[in-house]
C-alpha positions in Angstrom: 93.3 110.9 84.7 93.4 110.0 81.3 90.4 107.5 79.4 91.5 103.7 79.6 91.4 103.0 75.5 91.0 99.4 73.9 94.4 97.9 73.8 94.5 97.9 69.7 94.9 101.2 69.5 97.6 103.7 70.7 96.6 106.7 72.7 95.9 109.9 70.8 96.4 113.7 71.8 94.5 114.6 74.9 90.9 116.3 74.4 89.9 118.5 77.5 92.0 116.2 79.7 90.5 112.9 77.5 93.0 110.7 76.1 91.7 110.2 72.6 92.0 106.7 70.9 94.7 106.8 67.6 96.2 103.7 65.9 100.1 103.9 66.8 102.5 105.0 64.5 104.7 102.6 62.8 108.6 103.6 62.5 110.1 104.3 59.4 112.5 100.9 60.6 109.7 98.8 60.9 107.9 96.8 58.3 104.7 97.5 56.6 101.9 96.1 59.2 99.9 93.1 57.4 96.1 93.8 56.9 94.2 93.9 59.8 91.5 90.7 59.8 88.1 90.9 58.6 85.6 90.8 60.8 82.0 90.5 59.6 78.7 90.5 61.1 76.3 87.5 59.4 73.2 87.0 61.0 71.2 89.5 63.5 68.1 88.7 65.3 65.9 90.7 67.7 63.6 89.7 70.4 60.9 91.6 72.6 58.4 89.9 74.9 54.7 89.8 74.1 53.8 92.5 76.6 53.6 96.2 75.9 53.5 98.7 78.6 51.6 102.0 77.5 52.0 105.4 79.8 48.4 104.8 81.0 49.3 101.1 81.8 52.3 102.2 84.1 50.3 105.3 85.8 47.8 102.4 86.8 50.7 100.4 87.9 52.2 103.2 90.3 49.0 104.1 91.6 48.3 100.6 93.0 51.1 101.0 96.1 51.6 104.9 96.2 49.3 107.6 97.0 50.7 110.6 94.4 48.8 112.9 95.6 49.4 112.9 99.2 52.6 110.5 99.8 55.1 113.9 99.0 56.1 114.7 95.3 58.7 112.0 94.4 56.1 109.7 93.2 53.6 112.6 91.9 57.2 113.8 89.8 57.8 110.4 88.4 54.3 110.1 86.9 54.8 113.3 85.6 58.1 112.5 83.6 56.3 109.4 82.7 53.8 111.1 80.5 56.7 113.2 79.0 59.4 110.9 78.2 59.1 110.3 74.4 58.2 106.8 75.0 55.2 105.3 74.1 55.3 101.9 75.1 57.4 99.6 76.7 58.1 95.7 76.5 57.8 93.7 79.5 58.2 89.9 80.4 55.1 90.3 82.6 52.3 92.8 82.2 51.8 96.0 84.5 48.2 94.7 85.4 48.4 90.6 86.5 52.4 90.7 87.3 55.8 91.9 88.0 54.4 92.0 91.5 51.3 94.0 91.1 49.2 91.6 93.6 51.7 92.1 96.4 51.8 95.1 98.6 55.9 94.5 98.8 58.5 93.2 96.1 59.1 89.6 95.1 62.5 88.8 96.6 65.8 88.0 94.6 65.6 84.4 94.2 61.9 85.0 92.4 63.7 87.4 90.4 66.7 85.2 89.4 64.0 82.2 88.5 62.4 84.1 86.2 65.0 85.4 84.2 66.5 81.5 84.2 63.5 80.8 82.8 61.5 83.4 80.8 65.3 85.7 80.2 66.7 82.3 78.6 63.8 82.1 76.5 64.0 85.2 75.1 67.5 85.1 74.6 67.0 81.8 72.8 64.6 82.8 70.4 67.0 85.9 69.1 69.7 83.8 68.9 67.5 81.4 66.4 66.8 84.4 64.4 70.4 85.3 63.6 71.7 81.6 63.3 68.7 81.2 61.2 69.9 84.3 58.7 73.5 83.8 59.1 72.5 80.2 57.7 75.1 77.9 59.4 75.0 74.9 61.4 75.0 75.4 65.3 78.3 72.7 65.3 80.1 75.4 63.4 80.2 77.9 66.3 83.0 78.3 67.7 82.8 80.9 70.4 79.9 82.6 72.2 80.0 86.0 74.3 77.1 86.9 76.4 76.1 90.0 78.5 73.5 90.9 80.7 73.0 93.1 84.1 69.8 91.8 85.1 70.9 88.1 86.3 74.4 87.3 88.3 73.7 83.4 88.9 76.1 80.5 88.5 76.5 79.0 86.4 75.8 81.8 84.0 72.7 82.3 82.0 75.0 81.7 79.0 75.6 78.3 79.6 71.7 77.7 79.6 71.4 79.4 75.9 74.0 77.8 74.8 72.6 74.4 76.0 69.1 75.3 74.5 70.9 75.6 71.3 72.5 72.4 71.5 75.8 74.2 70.8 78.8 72.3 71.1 80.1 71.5 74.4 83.6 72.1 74.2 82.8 75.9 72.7 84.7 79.1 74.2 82.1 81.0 76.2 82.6 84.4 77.6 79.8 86.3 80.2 80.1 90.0 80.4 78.6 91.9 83.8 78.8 95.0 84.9 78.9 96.8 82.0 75.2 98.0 82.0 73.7 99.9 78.7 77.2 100.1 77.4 76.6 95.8 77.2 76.1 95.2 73.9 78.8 96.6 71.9 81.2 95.6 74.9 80.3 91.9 73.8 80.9 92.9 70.4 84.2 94.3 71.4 85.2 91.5 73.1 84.1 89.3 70.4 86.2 91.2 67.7 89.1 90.9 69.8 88.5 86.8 69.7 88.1 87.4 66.4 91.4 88.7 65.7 93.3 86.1 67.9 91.7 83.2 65.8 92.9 85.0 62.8 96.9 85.1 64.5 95.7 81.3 65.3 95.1 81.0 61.8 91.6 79.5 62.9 87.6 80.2 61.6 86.0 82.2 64.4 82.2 82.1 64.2 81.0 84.0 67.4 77.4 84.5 69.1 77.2 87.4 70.3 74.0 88.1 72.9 72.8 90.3 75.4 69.6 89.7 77.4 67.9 92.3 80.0 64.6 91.9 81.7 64.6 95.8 83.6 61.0 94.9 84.9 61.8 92.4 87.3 63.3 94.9 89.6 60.1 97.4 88.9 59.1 97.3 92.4 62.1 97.7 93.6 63.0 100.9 91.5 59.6 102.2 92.9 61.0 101.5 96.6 63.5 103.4 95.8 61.4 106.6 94.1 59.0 106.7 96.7 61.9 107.5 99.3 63.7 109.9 97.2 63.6 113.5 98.7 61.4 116.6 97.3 64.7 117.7 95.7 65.2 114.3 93.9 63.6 112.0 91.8 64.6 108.3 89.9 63.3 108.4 86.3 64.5 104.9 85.9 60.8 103.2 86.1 59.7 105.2 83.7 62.5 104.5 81.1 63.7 100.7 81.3 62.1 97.8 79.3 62.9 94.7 78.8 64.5 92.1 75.2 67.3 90.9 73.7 69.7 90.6 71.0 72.3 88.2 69.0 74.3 88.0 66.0 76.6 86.1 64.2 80.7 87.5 63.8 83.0 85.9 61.5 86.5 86.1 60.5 88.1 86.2 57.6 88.6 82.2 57.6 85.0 81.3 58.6 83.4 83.9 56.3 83.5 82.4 52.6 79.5 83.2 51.2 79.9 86.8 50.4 75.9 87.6 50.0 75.8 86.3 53.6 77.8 89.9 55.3 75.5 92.3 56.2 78.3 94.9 58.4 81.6 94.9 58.0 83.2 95.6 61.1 86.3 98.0 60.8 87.2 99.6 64.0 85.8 99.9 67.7 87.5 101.7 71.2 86.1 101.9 74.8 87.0 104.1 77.3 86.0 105.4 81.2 85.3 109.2 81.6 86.8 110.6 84.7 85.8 111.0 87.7 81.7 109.4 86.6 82.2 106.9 88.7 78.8 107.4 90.7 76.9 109.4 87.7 74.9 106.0 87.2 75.3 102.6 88.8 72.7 99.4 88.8 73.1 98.2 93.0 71.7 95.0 94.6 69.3 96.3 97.4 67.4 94.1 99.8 64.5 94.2 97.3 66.9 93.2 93.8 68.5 95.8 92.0 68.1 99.6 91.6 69.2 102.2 88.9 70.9 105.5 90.0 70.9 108.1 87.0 72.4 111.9 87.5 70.9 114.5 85.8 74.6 115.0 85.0 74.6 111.9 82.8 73.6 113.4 79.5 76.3 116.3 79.3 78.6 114.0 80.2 78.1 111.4 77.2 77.0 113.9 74.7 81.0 115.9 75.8 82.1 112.5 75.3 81.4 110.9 72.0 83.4 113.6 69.7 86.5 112.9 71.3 86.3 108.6 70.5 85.2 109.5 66.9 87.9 111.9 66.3 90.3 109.4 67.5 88.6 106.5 65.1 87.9 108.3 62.4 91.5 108.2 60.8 91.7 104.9 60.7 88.2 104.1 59.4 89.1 106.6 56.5 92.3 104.4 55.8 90.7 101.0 56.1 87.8 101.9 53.7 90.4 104.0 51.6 88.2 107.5 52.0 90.3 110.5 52.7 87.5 112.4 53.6 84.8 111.8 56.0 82.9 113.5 58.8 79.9 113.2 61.3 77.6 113.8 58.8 78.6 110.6 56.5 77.8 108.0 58.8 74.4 106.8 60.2 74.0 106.3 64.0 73.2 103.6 66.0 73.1 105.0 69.3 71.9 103.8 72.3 68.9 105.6 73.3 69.4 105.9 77.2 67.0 108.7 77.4 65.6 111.9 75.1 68.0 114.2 76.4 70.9 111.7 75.8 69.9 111.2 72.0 69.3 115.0 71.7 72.6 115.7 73.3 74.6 113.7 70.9 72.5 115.1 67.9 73.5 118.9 69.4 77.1 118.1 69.9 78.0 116.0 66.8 75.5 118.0 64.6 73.6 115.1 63.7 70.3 115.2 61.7 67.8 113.9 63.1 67.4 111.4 60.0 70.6 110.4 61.0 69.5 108.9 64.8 66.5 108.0 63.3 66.3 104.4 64.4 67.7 105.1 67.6 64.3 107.3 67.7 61.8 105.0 66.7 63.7 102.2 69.0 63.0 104.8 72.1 59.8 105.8 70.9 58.3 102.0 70.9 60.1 100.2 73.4 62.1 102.6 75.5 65.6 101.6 77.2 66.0 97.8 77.7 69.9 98.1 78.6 72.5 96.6 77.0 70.9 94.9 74.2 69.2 98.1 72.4 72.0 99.4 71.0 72.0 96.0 68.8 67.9 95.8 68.4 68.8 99.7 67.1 71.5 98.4 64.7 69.6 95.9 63.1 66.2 98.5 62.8 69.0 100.7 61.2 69.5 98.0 58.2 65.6 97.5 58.1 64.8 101.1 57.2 66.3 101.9 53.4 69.5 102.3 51.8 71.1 104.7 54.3 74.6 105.9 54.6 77.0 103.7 53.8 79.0 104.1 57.1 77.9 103.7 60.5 78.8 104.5 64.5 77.6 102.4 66.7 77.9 104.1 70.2 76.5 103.2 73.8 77.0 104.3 78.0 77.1 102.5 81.0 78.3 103.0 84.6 81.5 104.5 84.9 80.9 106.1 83.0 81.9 103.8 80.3 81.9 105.1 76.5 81.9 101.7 74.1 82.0 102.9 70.1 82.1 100.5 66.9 82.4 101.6 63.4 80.8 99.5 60.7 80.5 99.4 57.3 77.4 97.9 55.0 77.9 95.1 52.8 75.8 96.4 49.9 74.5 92.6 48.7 71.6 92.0 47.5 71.0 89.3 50.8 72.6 91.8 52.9 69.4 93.5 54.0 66.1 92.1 55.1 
């Protein structure tokens, strides 16, 4: 079983039984390929709700329905990663002490659950997406597309339809809703809005894209909990004591839409996704009578840290063409990875011989708000910008269930407007 690679690129030699992503070869017959389109992101905004989780704050919060000490050790193991995770504090839509079901001996039910992400989810969404319009500095009329992604809601019609009618954007726009695609969510929304990128470019036509992704992990707290308290002696789930909740947006634009260079902040040169066999059931996010729950192997960092080598190898040539370098390695580029977990953003930094400067806003992400799914691996990107010069080139890289490997590599626009 070889890894399913974006469709832009050809496959590449085979890595430990990996199929390694390679742009094709052109024939000696054919004619020179045309430049590939620019693609440029224009605007990034970031949004966290107002309440902050600390380790003493979820302790408090366990305590409340489960007996540690004498209701076996899944619950007294849980607390126990919790004080040793790395992560400080966490953002929640509701806090530990008056919500997310902390008056109730039992969990809200799913339509509670859906409600409030319709509600308070849409908000926050909303208020990211303002950000980024707000710096990319267009006119909401002018977008033409929007991609959306979240794991936390699966309601009809989709929660992107309510941002986008928040916004007032136009109503004859192209919308696309990712699901299912977990942590690995937001740079599969900025894959698939490259790719619609790229066909407005064959089209000839401007493409300005919102891209967003929106999770609120906390709604299904409870549930998690159910879920820890019946896990054997052997076993524990770490996922309440990782996930957090925000969202993300930004701007993409083509070559025809883009005119106002000081407005490009990333270029955006070259991205590839791919399954790793035989993961299927390393980590999976499940409806259960009581909303969703998170299953997460201790398997699950060797596997994405054996992963990521393989998917730069494969990119890296033709980065290196496109920004005419000839030689470049690991140790040129920033990283915006997703911070899953410590042991995931150590693993990478092991295998790719990182330093840790070069993770460090993947870091200080985890450190202050932990894992809030499929929008941190954008909140990460744009704290990346926010933190000095840097390296010039960057890999953005994220997992979700699938396993599911999703890489981007970006480039910085060095304009004086281009960071904030």
């Amino acid at each position: 079983m070889t890894w399913e690679t974006d469709p832009m690129h050809g496959q590449g030699p085979a890595v430990n039984g990996v199929t390694t992503s390679e742009p094709a070869k052109a024939s000696e017959d054919q004619a020179e390929s045309p430049e590939p389109p620019g693609l440029w992101l224009t605007g990034i905004g970031t949004q966290y709700p107002p309440y902050l989780s600390t380790i003493d704050k979820f302790e408090t919060y366990v305590k409340r329905f489960y007996d540690s000490e004498n209701q076996g050790n899944s619950i007294k193991k849980l607390l126990e990663i919790n004080r040793n995770t790395g992560i400080e504090t966490r953002s929640t839509i509701r806090s530990f002490e008056s919500g997310l079901g902390s008056n109730r001996r039992t969990p809200s039910d799913v339509s509670e659950q859906d409600a409030l992400f319709r509600k308070a989810g849409v908000d926050l969404t909303v208020q990211a997406c303002r950000k980024a319009l707000r710096e990319w500095g267009g006119s909401c009329d002018e977008i033409t597309h929007t991609v959306g992604v979240t794991c936390t809601n699966t309601g009809n019609p989709g929660y992107d339809l309510l941002v986008a009618q928040k916004l007032q954007l136009r109503y004859d726009l192209d919308r696309t809703l990712l699901h299912g695609v977990g942590c690995a969510g937001g740079l599969a929304a900025l894959r698939a809005a490259a790719q619609l990128a790229c066909g407005a470019s064959l089209r000839r036509r401007p493409a300005r894209i919102l891209v967003y992704a929106c999770e609120l992990c906390s709604l299904y707290a409870r549930s998690d909990l159910e879920v820890a308290a019946e896990c054997s002696s052997e076993e524990t789930n770490i996922t309440p004591a990782l996930f957090s909740d925000g969202a993300a947006a930004l701007v993409m634009c083509n070559e025809l839409a883009c005119e106002v260079r000081e407005k490009r902040i990333f270029e955006l040169i070259d991205w590839a996704n791919a399954c790793i066999p035989n993961t299927q059931y390393e980590m999976s996010f499940l409806m259960g009578p009581n909303g969703y729950w998170t299953t997460l192997t201790k398997d699950v960092p060797t596997y994405t840290s054996e992963a990521i080598a393989p998917m730069f190898d494969g990119l890296l040539p033709n980065f290196m063409a496109t920004v005419r370098e000839k030689e470049l390695s690991a140790k040129d580029f920033d990283w915006a990875l997703h911070p899953g977990g410590l042991s995931i953003l150590e693993g990478a930094q092991r295998s790719m011989h990182l330093s840790k400067d070069q993770l460090r806003a993947s870091y200080e992400i985890y450190r202050t708000h932990g894992n809030s799914s499929s929008p941190t691996v954008l909140i990460v990107l744009d704290k990346l910008r926010k933190m000095g010069d840097g390296r010039e080139n960057i890999v953005a890289a994220a997992f979700g269930p699938g396993l599911a490997i999703e890489m981007a590599m970006l480039k910085r626009c060095r304009s004086p407007q281009a960071e904030v």
